[in-house]
C-alpha positions in Angstrom: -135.2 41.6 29.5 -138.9 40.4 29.3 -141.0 39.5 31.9 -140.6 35.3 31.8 -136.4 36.2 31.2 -136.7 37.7 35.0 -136.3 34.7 35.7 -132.7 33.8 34.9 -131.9 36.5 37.4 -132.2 33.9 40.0 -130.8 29.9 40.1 -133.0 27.3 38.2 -132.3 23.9 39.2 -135.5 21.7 38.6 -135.3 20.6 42.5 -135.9 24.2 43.3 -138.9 24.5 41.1 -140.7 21.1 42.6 -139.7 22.0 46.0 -141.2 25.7 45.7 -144.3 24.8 43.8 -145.5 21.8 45.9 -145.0 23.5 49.4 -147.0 26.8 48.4 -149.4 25.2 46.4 -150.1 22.2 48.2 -152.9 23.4 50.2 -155.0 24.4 46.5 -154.0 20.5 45.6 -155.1 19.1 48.4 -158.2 21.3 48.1 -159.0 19.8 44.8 -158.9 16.8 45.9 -161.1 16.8 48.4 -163.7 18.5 45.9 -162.6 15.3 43.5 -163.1 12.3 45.3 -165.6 13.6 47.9 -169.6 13.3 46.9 -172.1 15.8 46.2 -174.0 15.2 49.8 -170.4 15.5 51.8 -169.9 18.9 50.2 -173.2 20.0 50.4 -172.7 19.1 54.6 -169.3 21.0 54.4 -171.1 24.2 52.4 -173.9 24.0 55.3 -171.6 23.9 58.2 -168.9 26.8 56.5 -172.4 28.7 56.4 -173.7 27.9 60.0 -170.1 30.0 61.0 -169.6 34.2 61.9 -169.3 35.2 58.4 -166.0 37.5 59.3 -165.0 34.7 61.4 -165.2 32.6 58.3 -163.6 35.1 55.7 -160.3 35.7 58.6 -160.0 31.7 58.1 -160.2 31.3 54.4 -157.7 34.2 53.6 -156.0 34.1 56.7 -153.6 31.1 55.4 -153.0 33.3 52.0 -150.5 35.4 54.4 -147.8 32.8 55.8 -148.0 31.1 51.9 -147.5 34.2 50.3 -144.6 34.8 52.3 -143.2 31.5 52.4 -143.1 32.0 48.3 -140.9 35.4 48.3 -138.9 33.9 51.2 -138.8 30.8 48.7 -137.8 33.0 45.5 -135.1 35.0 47.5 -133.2 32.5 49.4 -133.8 29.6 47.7 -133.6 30.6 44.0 -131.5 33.7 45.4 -133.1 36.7 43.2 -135.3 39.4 44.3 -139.3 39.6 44.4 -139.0 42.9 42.6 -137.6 40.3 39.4 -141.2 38.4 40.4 -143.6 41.3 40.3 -142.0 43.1 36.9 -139.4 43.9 34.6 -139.0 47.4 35.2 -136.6 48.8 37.8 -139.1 49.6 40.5 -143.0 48.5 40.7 -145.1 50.9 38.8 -147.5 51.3 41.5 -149.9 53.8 39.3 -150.2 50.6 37.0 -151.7 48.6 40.0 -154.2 51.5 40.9 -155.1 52.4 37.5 -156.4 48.8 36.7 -158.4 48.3 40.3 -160.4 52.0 39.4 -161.1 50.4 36.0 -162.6 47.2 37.1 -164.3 48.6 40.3 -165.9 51.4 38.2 -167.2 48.9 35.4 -168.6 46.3 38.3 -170.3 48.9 40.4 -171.9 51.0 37.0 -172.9 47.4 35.6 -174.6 46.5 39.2 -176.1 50.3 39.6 -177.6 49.9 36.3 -179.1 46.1 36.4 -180.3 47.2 39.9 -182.3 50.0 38.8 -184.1 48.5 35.7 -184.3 45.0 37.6 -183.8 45.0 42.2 -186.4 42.0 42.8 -183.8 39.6 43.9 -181.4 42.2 45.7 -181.8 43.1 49.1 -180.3 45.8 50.7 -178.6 44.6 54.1 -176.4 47.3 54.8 -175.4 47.0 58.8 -172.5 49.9 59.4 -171.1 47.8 62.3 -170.6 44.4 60.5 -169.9 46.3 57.5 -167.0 48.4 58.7 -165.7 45.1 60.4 -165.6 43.3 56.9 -164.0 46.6 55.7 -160.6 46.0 57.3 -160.8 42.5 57.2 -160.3 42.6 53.3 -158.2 46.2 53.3 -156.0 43.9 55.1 -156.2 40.1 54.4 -157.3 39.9 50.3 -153.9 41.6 48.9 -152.3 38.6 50.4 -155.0 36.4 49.1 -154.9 37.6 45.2 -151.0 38.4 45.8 -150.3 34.2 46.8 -152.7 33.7 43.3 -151.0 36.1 41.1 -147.2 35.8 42.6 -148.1 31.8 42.0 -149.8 31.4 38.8 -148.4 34.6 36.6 -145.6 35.3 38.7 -143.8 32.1 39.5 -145.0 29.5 37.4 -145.5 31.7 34.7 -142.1 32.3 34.7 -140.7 28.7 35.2 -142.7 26.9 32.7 -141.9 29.5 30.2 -138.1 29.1 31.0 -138.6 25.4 30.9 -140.1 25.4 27.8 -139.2 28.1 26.1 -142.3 30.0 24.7 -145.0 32.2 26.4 -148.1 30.6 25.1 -148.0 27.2 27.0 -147.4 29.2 30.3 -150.3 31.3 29.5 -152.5 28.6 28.6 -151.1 26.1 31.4 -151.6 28.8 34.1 -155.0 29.9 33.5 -156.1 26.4 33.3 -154.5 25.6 36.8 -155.8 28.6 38.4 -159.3 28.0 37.0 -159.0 24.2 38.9 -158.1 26.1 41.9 -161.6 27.5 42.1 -163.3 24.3 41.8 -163.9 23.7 45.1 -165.9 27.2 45.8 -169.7 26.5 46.0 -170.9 28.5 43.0 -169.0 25.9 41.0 -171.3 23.0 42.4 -174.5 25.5 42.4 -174.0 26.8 38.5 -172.0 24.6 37.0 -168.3 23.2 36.6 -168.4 24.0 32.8 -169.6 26.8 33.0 -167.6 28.5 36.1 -164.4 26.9 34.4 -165.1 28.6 31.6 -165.4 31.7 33.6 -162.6 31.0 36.1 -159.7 30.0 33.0 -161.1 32.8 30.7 -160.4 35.3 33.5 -156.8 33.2 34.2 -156.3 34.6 30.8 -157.1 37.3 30.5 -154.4 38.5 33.8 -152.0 36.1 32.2 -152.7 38.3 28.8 -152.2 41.7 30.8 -149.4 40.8 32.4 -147.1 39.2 29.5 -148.4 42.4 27.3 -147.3 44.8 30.0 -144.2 42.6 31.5 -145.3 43.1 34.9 -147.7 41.9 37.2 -148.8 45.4 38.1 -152.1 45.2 36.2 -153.3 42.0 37.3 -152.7 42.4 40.9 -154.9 45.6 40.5 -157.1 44.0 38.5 -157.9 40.8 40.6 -157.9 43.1 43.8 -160.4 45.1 42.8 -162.6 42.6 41.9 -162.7 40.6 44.9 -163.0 43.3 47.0 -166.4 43.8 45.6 -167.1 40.5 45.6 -167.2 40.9 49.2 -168.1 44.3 50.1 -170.8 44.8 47.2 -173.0 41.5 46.9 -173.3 38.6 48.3 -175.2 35.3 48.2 -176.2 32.1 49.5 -174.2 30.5 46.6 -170.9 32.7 46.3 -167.2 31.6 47.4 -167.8 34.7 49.9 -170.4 34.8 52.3 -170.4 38.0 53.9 -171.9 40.8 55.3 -172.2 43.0 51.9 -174.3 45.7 51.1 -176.2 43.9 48.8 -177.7 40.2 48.8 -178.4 38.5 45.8 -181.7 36.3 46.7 -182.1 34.3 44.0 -181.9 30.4 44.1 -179.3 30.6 41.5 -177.3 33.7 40.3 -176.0 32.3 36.7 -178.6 30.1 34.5 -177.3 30.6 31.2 -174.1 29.6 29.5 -174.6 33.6 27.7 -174.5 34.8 31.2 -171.0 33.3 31.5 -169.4 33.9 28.0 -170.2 37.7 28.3 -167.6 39.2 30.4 -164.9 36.5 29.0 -165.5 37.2 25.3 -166.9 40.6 25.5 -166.0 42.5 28.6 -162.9 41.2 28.9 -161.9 42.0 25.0 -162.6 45.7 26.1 -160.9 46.1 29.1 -157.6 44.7 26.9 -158.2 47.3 24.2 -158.6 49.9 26.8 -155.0 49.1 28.6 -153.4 48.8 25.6 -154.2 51.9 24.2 -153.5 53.3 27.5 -149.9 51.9 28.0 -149.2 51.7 24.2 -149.0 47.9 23.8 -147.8 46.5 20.6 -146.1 43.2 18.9 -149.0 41.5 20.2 -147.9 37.9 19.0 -144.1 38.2 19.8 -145.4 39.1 23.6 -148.0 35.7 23.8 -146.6 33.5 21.6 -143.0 34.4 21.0 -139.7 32.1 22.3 -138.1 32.6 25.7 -134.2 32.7 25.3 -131.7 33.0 27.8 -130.2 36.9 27.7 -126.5 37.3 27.6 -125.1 36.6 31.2 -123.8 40.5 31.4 -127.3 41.1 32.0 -128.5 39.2 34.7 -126.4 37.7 37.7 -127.9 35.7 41.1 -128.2 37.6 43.9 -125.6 37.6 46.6 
């Protein structure tokens, strides 16, 4: 069984869906539509005031309410549609765990080379704010609090609905589109979306949507995208920060300039060259083939002897 046919190991009624969707995702709608209907003055008021807050004091509250949603969903997914998280995370028997740590070295040793390298030909708008104390404290705080956070995102989008809408609809492209789109909305509330751009952090946010939705349909797990999307926001936070990040924190690093993206090129290189590579790399490391029956092939239900609802 594929990855999308993991679901069948569990009940399906529509009702079930609805009710699981809208109670963990609620918060990222409601979210969005405060961003939606609320003007550029009252956000710039709410950005001021978030700022004006302990910055770990602020980070416990954002992804502090990732860890009762994340485990309302598996509670959700086990007694509710009665199969097990495992059949959520992947289709192997057991969660390849050297998967998950393979893809977090990757993207943390691209990020910090790339940063090591533009700050040595080019440091005039990165200051170096290193505290130990507050550092250490922001330390744990994500060790502890941001699996949760990209666990509720990637359980969500390319666990869950992934799963769902490819079940309902039988195919894997429109869940790979759909997804990505809805988890680059998510994001449209952070402030760097208001400071660079919508267009341009959308095309940032669904282009990197796709890309975990690509690595984890290829690989039929979400191993490599939970690694993946760790990895990257811890260094979001421990490496650099800035006055117009999602993350205000106390990083190593502070990026002083009025504006950290000011070209569209800026934004299209990691999603249509980065990105491209990091693909060819996993796939020549875990041997991925049949490239358009994995994204665009039909979802089928397998014979019953191979799937049954948990007891």
């Amino acid at each position: 069984m594929n990855y999308i046919q993991q679901a069948y190991k569990g009940k399906l009624e529509t009702w079930m869906v609805i009710l699981t969707t809208v109670l963990v995702s609620g918060l990222f709608v409601i979210n969005f539509i405060f961003y939606l209907f609320s003007s550029p003055e009252d956000l710039d008021m709410a950005y001021e005031m978030m700022k004006s807050w302990d910055s770990n004091l602020m980070l416990i509250l954002n992804l502090g309410i990732f860890v009762p949603l994340l485990l309302l969903l598996f509670a959700l997914v086990k007694y509710v549609h009665q199969r097990s998280v495992l059949s959520l995370t992947t289709s192997r028997s057991k969660v390849d765990f050297k998967r998950v740590f393979f893809s977090f070295f990757l993207v943390v040793g691209f990020t910090i080379a790339t940063f090591a390298i533009g700050y040595y030909y080019d440091s005039s708008d990165i200051v170096y704010q290193f505290n130990p104390g507050r550092f250490a404290i922001l330390f744990l705080i994500c060790v502890v609090l941001f699996p949760f956070q990209i666990g509720l995102e990637e359980y969500l989008f390319r666990g869950y609905l992934m799963q769902h809408i490819g079940v309902i609809v039988k195919n894997k492209w429109f869940p790979l589109i759909l997804t990505s789109v809805l988890f680059g909305i998510m994001h449209s509330a952070n402030p760097e979306v208001a400071e660079i751009g919508y267009f341009k952090m959308m095309i940032f946010y669904v282009g990197t949507g796709l890309l975990l939705g690509i690595m984890t349909l290829m690989d039929e797990g979400l191993e490599l995208a939970l690694g993946f999307h760790l990895g990257n926001n811890l260094l979001a936070a421990l490496l650099i920060t800035s006055d117009w990040s999602a993350l205000q924190t106390d990083a190593m690093f502070k990026n002083t300039a009025e504006q950290g993206i000011s070209s569209i090129t800026e934004i299209l290189a990691p999603v249509i060259i980065v990105y491209p590579i990091m693909l060819l790399i996993l796939s020549k490391k875990y041997g991925w083939t049949n490239w358009k029956e994995r994204l665009f092939g039909k979802v089928i239900p397998p014979p019953k002897e191979d799937y049954k609802v948990l007891d």
